[in-house]
PQR file with spaces between the fields and no chain letter, atoms N, CA, C, O and H, PARSE charges and radii, in Angstrom:
ATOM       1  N    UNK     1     -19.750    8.530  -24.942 -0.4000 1.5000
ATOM       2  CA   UNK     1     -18.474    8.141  -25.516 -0.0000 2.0000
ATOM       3  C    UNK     1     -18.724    7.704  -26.963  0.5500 1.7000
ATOM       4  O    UNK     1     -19.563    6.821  -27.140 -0.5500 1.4000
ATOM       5  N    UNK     2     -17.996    8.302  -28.167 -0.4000 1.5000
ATOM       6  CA   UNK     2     -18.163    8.099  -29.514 -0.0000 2.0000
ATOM       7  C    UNK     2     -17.281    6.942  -29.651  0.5500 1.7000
ATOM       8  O    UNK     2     -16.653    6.447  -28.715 -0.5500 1.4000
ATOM       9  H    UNK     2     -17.314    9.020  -28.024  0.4000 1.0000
ATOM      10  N    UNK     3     -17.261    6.449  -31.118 -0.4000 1.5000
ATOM      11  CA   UNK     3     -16.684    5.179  -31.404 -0.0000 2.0000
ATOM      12  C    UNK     3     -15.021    5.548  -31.547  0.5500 1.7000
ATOM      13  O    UNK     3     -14.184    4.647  -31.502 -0.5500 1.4000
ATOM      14  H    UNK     3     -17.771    6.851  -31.878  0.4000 1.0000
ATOM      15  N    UNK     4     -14.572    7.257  -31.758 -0.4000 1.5000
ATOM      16  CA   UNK     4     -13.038    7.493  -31.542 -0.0000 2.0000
ATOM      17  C    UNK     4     -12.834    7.311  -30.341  0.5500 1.7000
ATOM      18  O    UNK     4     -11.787    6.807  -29.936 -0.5500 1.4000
ATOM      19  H    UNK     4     -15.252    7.989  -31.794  0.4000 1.0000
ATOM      20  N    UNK     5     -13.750    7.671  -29.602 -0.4000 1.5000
ATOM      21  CA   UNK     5     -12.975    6.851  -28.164 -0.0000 2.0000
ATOM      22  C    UNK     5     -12.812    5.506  -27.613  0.5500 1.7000
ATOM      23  O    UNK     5     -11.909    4.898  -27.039 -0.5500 1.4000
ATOM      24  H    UNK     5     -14.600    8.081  -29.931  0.4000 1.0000
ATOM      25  N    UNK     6     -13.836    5.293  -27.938 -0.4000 1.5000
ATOM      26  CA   UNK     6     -13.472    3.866  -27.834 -0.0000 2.0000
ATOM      27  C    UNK     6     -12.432    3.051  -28.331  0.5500 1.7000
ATOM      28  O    UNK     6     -12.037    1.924  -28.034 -0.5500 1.4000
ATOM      29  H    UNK     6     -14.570    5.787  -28.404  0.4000 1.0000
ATOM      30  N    UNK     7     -11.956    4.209  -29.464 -0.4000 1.5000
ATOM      31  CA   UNK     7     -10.740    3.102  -30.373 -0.0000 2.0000
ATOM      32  C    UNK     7      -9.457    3.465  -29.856  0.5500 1.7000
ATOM      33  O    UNK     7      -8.444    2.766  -29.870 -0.5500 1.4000
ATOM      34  H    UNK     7     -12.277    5.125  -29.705  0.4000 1.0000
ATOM      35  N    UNK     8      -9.651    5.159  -29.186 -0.4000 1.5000
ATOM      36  CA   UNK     8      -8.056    4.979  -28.216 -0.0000 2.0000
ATOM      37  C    UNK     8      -8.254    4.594  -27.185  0.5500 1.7000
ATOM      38  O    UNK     8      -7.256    4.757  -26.483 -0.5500 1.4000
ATOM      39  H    UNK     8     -10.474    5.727  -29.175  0.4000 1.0000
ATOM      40  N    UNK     9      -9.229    4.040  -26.562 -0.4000 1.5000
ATOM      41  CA   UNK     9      -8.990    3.159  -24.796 -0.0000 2.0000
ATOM      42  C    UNK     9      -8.405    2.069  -25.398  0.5500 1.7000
ATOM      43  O    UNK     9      -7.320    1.719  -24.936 -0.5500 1.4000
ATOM      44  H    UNK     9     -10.040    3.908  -27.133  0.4000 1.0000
ATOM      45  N    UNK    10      -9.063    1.188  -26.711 -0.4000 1.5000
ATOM      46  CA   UNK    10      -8.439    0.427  -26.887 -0.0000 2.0000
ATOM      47  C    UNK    10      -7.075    0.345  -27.209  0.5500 1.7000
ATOM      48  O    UNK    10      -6.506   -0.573  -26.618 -0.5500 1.4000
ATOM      49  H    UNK    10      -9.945    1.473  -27.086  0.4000 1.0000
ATOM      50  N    UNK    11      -6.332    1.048  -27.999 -0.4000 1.5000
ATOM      51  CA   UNK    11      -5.356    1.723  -28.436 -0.0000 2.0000
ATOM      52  C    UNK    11      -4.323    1.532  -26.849  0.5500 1.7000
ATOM      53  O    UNK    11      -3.266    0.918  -26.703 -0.5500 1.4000
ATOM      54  H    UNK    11      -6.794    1.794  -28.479  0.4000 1.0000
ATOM      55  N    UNK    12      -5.165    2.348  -25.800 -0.4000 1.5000
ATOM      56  CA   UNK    12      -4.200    2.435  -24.662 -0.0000 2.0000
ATOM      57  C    UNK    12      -4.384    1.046  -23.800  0.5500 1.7000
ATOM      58  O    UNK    12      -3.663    0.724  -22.855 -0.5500 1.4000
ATOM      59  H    UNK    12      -6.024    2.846  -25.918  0.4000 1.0000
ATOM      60  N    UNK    13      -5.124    0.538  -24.143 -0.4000 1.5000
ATOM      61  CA   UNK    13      -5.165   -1.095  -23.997 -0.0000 2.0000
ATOM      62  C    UNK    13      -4.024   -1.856  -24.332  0.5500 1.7000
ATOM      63  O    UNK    13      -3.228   -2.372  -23.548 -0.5500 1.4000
ATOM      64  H    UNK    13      -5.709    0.799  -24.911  0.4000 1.0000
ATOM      65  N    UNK    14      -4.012   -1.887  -25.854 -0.4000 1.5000
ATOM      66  CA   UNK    14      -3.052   -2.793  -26.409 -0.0000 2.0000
ATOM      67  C    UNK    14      -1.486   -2.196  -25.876  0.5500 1.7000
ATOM      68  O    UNK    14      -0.716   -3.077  -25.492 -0.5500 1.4000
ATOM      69  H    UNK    14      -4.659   -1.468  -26.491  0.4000 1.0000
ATOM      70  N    UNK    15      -1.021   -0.883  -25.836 -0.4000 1.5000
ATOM      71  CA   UNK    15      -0.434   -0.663  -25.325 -0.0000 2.0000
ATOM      72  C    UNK    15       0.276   -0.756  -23.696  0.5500 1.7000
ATOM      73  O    UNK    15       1.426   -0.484  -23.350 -0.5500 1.4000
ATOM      74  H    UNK    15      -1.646   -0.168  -26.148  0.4000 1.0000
ATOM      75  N    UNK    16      -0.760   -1.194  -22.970 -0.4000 1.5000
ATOM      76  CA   UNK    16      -0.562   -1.618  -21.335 -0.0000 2.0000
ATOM      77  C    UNK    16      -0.199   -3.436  -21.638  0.5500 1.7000
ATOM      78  O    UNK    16       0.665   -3.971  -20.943 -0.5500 1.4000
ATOM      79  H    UNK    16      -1.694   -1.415  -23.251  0.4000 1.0000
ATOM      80  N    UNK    17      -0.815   -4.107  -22.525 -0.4000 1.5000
ATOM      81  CA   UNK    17      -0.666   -4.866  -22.615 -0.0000 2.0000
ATOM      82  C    UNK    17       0.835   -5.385  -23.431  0.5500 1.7000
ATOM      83  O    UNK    17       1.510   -6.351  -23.073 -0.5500 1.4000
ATOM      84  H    UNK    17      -1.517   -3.673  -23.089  0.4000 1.0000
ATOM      85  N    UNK    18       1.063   -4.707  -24.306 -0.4000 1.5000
ATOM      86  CA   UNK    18       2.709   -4.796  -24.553 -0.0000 2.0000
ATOM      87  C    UNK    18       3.770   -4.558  -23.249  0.5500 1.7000
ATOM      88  O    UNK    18       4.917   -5.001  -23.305 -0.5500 1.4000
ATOM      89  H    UNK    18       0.515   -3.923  -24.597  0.4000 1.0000
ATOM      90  N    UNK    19       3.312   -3.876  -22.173 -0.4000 1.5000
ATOM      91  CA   UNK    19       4.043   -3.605  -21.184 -0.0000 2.0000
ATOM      92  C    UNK    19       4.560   -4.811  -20.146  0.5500 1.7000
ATOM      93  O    UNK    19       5.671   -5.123  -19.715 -0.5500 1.4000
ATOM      94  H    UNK    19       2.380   -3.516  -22.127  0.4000 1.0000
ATOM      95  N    UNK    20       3.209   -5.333  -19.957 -0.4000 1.5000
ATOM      96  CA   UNK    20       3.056   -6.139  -19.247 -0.0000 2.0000
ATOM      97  C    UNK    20       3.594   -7.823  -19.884  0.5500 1.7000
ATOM      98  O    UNK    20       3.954   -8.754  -19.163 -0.5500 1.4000
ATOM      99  H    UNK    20       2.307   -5.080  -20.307  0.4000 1.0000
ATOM     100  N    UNK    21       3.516   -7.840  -21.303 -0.4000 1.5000
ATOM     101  CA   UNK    21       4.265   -8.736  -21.781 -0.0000 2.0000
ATOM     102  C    UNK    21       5.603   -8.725  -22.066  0.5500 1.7000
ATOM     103  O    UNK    21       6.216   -9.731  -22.421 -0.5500 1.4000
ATOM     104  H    UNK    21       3.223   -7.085  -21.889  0.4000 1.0000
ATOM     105  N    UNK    22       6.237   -7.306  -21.887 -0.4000 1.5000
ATOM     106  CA   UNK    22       7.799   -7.034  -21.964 -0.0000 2.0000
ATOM     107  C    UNK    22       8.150   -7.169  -20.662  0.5500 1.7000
ATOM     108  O    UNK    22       9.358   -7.402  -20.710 -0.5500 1.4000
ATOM     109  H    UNK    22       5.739   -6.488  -21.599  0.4000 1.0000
ATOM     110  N    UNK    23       7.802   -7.161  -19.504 -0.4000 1.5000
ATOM     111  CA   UNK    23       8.462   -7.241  -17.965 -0.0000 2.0000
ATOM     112  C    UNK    23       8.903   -7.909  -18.352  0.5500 1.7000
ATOM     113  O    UNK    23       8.351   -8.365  -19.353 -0.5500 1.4000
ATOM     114  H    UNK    23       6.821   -6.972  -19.466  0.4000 1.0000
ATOM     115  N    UNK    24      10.154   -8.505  -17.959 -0.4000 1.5000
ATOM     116  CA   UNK    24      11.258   -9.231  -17.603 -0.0000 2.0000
ATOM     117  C    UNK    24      11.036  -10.141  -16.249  0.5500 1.7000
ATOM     118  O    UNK    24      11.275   -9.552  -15.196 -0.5500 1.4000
ATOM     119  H    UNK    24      10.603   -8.134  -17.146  0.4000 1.0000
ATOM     120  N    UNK    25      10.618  -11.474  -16.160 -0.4000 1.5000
ATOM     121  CA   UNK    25      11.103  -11.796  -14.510 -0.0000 2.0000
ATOM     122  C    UNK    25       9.002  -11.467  -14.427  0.5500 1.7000
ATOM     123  O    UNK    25       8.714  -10.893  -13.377 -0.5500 1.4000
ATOM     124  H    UNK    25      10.424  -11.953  -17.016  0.4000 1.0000
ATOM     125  N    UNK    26       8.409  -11.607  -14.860 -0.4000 1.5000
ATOM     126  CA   UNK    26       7.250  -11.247  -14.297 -0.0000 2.0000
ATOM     127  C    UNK    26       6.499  -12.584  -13.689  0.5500 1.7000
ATOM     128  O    UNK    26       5.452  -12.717  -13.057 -0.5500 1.4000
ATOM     129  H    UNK    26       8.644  -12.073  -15.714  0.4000 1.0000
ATOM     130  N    UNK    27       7.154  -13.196  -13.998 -0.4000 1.5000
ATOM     131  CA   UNK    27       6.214  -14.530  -13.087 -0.0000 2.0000
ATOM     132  C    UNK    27       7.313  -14.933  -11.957  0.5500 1.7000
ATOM     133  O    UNK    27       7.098  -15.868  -11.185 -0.5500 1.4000
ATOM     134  H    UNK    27       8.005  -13.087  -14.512  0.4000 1.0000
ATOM     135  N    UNK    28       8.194  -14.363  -11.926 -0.4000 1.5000
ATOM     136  CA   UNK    28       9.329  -14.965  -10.808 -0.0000 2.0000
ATOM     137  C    UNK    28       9.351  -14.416   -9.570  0.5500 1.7000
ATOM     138  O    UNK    28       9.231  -13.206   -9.768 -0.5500 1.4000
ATOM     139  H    UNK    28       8.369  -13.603  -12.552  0.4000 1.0000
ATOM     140  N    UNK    29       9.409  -14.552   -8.771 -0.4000 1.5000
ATOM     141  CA   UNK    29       8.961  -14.177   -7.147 -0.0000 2.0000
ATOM     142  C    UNK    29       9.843  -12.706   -7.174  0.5500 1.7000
ATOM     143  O    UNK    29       9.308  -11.661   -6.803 -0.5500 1.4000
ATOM     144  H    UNK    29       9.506  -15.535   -8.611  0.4000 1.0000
ATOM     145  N    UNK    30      11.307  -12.757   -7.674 -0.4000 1.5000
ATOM     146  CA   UNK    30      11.472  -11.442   -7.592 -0.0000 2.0000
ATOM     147  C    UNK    30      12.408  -11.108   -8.919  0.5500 1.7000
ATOM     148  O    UNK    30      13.039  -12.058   -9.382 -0.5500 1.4000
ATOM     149  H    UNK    30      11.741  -13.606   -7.975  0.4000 1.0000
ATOM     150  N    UNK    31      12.532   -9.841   -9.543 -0.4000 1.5000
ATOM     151  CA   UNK    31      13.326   -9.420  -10.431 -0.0000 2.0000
ATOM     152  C    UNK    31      13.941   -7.980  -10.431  0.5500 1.7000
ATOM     153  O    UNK    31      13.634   -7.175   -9.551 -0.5500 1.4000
ATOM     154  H    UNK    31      12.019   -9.070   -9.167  0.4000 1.0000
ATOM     155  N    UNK    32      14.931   -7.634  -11.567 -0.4000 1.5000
ATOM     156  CA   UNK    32      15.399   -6.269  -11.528 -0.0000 2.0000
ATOM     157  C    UNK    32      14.843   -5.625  -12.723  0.5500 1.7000
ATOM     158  O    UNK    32      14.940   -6.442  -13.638 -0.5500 1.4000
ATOM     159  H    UNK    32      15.180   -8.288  -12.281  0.4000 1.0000
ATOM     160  N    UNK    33      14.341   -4.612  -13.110 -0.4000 1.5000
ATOM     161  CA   UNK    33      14.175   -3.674  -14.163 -0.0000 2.0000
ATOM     162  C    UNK    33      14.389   -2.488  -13.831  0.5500 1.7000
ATOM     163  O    UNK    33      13.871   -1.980  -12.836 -0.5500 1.4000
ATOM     164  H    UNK    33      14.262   -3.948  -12.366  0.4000 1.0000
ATOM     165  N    UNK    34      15.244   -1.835  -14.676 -0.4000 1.5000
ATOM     166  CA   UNK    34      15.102   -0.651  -14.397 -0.0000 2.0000
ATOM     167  C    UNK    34      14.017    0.178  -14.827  0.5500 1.7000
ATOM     168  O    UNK    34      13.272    0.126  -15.805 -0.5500 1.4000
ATOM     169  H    UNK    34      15.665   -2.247  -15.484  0.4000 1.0000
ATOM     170  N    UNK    35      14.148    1.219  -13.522 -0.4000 1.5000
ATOM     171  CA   UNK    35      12.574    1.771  -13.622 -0.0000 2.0000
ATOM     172  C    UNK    35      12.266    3.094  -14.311  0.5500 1.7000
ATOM     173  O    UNK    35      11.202    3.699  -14.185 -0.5500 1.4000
ATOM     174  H    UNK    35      14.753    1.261  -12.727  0.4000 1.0000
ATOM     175  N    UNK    36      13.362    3.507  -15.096 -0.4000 1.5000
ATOM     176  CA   UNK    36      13.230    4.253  -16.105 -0.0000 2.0000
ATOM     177  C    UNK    36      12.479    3.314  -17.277  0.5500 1.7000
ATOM     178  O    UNK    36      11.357    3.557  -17.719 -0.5500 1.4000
ATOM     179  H    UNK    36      14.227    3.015  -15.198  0.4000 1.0000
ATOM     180  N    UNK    37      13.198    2.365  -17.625 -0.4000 1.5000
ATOM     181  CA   UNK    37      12.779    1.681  -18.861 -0.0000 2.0000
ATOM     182  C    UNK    37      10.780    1.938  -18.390  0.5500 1.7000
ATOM     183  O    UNK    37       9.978    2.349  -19.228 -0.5500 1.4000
ATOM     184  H    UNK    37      14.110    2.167  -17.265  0.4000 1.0000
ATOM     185  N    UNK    38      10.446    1.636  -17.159 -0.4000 1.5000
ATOM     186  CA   UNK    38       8.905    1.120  -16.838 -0.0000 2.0000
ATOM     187  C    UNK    38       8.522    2.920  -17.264  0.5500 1.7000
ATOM     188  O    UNK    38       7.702    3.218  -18.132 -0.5500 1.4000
ATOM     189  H    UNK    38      11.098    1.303  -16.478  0.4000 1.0000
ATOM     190  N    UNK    39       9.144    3.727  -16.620 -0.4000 1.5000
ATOM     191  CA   UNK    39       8.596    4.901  -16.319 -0.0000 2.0000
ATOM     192  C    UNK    39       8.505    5.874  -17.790  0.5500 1.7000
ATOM     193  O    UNK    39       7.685    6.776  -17.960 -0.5500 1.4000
ATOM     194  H    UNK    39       9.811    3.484  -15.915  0.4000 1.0000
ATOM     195  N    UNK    40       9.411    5.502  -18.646 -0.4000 1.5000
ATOM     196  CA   UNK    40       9.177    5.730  -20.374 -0.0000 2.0000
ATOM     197  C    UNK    40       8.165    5.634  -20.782  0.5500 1.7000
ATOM     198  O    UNK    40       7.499    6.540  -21.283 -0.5500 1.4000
ATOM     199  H    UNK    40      10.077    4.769  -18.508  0.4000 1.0000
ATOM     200  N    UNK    41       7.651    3.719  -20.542 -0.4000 1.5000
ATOM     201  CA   UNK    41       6.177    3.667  -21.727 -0.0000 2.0000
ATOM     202  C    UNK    41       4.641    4.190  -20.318  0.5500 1.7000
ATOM     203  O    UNK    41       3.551    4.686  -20.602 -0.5500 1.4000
ATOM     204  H    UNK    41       8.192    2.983  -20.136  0.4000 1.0000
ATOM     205  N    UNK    42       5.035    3.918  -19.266 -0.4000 1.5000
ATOM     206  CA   UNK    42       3.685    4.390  -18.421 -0.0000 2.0000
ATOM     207  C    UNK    42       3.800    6.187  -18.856  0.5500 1.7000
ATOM     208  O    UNK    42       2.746    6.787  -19.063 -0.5500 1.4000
ATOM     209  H    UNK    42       5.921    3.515  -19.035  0.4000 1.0000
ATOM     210  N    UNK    43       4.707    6.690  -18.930 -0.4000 1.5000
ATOM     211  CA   UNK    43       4.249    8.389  -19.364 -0.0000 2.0000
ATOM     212  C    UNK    43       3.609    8.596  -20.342  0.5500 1.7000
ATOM     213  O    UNK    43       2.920    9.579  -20.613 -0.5500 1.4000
ATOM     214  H    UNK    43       5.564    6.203  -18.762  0.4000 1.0000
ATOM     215  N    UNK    44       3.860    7.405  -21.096 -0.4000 1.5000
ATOM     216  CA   UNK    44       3.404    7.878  -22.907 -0.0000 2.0000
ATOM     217  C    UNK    44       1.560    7.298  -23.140  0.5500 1.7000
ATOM     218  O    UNK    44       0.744    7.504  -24.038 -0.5500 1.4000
ATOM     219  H    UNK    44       4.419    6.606  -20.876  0.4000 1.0000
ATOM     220  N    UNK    45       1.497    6.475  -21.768 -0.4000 1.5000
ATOM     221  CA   UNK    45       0.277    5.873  -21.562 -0.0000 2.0000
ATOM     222  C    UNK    45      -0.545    6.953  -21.263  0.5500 1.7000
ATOM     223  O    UNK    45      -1.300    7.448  -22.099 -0.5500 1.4000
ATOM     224  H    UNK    45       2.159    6.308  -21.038  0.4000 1.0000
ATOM     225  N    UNK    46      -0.434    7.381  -20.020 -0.4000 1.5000
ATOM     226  CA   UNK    46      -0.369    8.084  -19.307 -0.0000 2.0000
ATOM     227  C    UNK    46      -1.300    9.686  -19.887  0.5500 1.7000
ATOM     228  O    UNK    46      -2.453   10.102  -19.773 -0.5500 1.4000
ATOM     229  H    UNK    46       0.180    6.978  -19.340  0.4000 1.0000
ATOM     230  N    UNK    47       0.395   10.354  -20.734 -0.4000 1.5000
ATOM     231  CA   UNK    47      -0.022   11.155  -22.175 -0.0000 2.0000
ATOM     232  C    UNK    47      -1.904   10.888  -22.428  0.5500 1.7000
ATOM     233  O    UNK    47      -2.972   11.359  -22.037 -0.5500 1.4000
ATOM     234  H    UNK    47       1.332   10.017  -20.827  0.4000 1.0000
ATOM     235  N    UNK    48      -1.392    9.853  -23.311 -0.4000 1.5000
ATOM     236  CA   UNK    48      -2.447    9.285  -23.868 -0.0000 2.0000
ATOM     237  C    UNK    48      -3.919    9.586  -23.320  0.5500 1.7000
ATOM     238  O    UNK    48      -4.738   10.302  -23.896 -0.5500 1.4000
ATOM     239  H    UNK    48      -0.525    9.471  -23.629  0.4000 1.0000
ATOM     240  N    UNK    49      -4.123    8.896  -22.067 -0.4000 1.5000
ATOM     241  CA   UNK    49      -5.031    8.925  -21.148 -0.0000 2.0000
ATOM     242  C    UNK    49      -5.126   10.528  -20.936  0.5500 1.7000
ATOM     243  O    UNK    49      -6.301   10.891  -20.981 -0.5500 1.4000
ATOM     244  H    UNK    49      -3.458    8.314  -21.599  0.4000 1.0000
ATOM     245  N    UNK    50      -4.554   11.189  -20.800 -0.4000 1.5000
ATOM     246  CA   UNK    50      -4.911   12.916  -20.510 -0.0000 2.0000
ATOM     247  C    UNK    50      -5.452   13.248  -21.724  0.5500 1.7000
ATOM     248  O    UNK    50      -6.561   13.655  -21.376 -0.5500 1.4000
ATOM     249  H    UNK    50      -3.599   10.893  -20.764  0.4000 1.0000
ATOM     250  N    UNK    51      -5.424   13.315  -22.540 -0.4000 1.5000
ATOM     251  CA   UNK    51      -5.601   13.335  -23.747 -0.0000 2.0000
ATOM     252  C    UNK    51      -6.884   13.045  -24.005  0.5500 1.7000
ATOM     253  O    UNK    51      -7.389   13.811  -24.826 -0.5500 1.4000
ATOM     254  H    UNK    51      -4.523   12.984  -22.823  0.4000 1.0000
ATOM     255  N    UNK    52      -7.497   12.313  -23.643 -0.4000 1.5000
ATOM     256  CA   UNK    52      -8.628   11.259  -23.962 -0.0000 2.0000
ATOM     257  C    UNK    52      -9.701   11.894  -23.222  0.5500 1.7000
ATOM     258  O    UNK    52     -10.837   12.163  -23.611 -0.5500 1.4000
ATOM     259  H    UNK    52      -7.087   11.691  -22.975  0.4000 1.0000
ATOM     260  N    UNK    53      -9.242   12.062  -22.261 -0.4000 1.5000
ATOM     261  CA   UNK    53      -9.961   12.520  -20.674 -0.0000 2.0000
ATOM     262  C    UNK    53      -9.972   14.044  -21.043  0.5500 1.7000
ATOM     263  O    UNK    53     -11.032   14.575  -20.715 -0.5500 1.4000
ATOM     264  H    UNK    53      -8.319   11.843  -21.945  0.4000 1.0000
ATOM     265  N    UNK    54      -9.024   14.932  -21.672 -0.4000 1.5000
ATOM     266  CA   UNK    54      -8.917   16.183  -21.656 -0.0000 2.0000
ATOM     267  C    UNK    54     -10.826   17.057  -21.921  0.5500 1.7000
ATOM     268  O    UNK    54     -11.724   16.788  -22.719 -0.5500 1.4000
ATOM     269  H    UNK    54      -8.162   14.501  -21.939  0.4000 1.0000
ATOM     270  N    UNK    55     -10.743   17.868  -21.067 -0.4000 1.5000
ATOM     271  CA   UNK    55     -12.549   18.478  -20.717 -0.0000 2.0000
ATOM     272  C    UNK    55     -13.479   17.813  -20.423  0.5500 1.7000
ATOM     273  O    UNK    55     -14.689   18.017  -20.520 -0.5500 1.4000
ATOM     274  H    UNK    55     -10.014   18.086  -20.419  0.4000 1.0000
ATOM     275  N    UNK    56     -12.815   16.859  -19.995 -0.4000 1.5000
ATOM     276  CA   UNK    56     -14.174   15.718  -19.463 -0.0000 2.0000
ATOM     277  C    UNK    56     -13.747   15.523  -17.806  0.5500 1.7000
ATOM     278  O    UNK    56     -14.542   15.283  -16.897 -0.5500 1.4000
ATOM     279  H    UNK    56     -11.832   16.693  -19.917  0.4000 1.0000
ATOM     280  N    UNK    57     -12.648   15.652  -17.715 -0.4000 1.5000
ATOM     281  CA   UNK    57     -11.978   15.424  -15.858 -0.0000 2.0000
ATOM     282  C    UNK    57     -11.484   16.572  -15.551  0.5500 1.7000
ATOM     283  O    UNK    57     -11.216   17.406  -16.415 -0.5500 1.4000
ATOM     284  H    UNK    57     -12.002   15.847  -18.454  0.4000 1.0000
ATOM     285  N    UNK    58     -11.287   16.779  -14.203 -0.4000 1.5000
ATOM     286  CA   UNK    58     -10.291   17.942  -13.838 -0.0000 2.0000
ATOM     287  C    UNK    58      -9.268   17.078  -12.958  0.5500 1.7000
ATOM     288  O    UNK    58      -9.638   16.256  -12.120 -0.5500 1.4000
ATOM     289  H    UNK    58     -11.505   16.101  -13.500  0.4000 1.0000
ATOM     290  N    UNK    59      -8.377   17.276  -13.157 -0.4000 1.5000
ATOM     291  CA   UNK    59      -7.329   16.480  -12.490 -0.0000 2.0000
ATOM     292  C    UNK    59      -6.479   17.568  -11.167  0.5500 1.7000
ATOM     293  O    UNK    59      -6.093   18.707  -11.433 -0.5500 1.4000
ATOM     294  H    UNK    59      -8.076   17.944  -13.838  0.4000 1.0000
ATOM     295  N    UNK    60      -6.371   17.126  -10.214 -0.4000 1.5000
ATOM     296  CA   UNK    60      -5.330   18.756   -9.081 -0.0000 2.0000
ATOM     297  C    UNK    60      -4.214   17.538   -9.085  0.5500 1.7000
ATOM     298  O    UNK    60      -4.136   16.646   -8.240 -0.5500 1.4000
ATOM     299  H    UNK    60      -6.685   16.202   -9.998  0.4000 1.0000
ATOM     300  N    UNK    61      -3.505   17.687  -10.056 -0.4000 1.5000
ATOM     301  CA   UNK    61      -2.413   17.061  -10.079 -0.0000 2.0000
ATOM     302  C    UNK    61      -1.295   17.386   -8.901  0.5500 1.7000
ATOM     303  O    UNK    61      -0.656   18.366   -9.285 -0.5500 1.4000
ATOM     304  H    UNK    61      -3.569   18.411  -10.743  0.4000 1.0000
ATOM     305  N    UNK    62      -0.843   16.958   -7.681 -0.4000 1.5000
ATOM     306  CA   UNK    62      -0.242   16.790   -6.848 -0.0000 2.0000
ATOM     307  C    UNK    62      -0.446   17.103   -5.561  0.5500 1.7000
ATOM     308  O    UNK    62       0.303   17.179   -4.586 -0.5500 1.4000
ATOM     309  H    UNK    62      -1.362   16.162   -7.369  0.4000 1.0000
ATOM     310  N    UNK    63      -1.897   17.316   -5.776 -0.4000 1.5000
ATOM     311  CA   UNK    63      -2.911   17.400   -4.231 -0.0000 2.0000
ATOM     312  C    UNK    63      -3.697   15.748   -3.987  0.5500 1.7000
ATOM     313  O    UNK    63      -4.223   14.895   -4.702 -0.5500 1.4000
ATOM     314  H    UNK    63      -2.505   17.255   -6.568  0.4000 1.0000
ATOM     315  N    UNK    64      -3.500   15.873   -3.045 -0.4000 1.5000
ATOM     316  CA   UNK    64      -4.307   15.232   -1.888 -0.0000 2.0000
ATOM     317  C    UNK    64      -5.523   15.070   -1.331  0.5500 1.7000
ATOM     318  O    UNK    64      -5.672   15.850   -0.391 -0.5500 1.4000
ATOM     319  H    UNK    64      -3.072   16.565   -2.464  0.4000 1.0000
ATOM     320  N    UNK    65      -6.659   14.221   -1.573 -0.4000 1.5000
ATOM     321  CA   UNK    65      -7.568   15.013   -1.043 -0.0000 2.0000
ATOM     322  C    UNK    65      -7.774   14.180   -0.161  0.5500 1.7000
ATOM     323  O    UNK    65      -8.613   14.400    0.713 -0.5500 1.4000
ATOM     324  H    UNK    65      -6.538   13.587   -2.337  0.4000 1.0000
């Protein structure tokens, strides 16, 4: 792993971490968000992470093993 990678894990770091400081209700036993709003920034994470990983993993995206 070169030092560009390392700077987008971090990258997708700081980004999980904005997530987790925008929940709404996250310390409260229960809350509402909608789960589009969640399902927006986890894709773009997500993105990211394929990206990063791209020729280094093989992914069987919607199998089972």
């Amino acid at each position: 792993m070169n030092n560009e990678d390392l700077q987008k894990i971090i990258a997708i770091r700081t980004d999980l971490i904005k997530l987790y400081q925008w929940l709404p209700g996250k310390t409260e036993p229960s809350s509402l968000v909608k789960t589009k709003d969640i399902a927006v920034d986890l894709v773009q994470v997500i993105n990211k992470l394929d990206k990063l990983l791209d020729g280094k993993v093989n992914f069987a995206a919607g199998k089972n093993k």
